[in-house]
C-alpha positions as CSV (number, residue, x, y, z in Angstrom):
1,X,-30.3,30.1,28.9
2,X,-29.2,29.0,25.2
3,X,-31.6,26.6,23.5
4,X,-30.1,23.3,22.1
5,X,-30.3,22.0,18.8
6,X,-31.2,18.1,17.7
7,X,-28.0,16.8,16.7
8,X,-29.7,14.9,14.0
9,X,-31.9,17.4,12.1
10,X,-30.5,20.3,14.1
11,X,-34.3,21.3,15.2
12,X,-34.6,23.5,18.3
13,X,-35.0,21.5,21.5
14,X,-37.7,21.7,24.2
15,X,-36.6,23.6,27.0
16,X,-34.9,21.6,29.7
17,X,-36.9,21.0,32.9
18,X,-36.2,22.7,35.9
19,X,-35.9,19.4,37.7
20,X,-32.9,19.2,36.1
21,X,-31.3,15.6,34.8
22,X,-28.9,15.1,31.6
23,X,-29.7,17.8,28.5
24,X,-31.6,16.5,25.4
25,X,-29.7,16.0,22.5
26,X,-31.8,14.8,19.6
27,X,-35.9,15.4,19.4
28,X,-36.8,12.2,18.5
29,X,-35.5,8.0,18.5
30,X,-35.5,8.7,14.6
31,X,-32.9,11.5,14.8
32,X,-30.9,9.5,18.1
33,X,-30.6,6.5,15.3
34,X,-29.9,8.2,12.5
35,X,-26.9,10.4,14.3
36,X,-25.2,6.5,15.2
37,X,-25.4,5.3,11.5
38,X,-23.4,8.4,10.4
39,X,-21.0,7.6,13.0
40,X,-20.5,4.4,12.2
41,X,-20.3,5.0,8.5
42,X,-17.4,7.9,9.0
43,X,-15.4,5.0,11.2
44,X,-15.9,2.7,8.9
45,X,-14.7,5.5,6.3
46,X,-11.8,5.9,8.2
47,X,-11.2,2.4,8.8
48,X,-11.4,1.6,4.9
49,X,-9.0,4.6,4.6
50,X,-6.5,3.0,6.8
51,X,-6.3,0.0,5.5
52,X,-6.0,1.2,2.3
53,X,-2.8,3.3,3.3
54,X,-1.5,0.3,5.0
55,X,-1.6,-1.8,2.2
56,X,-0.2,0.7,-0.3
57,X,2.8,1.1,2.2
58,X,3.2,-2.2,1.9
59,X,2.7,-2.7,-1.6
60,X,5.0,0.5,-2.2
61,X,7.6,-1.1,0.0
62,X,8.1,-4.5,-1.9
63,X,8.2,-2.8,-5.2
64,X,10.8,-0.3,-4.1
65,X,13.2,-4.1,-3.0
66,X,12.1,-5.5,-5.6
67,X,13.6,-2.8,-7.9
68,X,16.6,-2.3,-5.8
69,X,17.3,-6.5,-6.6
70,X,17.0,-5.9,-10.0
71,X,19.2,-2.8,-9.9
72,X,21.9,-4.7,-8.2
73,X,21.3,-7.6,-10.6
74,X,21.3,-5.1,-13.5
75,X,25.0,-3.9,-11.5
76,X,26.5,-7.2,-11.3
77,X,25.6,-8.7,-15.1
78,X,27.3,-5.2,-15.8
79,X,30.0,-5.9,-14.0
80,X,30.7,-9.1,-15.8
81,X,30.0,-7.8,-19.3
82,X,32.8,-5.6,-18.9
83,X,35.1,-7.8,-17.3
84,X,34.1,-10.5,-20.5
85,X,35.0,-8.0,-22.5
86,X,38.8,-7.1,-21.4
87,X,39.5,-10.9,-23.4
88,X,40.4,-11.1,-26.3
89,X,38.6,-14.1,-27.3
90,X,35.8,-12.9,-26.6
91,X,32.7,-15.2,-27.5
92,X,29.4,-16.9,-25.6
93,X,30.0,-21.1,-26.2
94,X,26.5,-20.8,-24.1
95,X,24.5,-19.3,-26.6
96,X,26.0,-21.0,-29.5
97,X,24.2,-24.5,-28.1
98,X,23.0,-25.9,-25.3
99,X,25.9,-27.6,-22.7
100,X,25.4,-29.9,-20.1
101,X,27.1,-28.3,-16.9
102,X,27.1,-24.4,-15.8
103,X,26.6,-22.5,-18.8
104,X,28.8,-18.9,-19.3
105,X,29.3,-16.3,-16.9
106,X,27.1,-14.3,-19.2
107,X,24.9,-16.2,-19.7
108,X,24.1,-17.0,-15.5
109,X,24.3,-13.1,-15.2
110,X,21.5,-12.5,-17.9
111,X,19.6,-15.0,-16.2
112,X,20.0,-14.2,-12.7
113,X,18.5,-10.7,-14.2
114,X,16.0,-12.3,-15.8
115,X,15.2,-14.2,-12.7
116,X,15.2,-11.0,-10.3
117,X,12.9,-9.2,-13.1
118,X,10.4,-12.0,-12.5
């Protein structure tokens, strides 16, 4: 028969009796305790590990929209720039002084950007 090691300071065991009952796995209460508190400090290693994956995904995931909102922002202001641009009167009233009302097309695309950047 094979003689067992102590799980916690991997010290040969005592041979088992012949009576027989469940085999010895650590040689002493200091090496049965300190075999649980490396057990529970891996979980709690892997738990900390976990939640740190979790909240990166998440993290990763509402940078990623926020950058596509921007991007689509960025698209539309585009969009308008060009179209403002076809005229040939082409000129921004809005940034000339401040009017009550809805201010230039321009101007609400640079600050819908603006806004979306935020």
């Amino acid at each position: 028969m094979t003689r067992r090691k102590c799980l916690g300071c991997r010290r040969q065991l005592t041979e088992p009796s012949s009576r027989g009952g469940r085999p010895q796995r650590f040689c002493s209460e200091r090496c049965r305790s300190r075999w649980r508190r490396f057990g529970e400090a891996l979980a709690r290693g892997r738990d900390q590990r976990d939640q740190r994956l979790e909240t990166t995904g998440e993290e990763r995931y509402r940078l990623r929209s926020q950058a596509y909102t921007v991007a689509s922002t960025a698209r539309r202001m585009a969009a308008v720039l060009d179209e403002e641009e076809k005229h040939e009167d082409w000129r921004q009233p809005a940034w000339d002084r401040p009017r009550p009302g809805r201010p230039a097309t321009y101007t609400a695309a640079a600050l819908e950007l603006l806004d979306a950047a935020r």
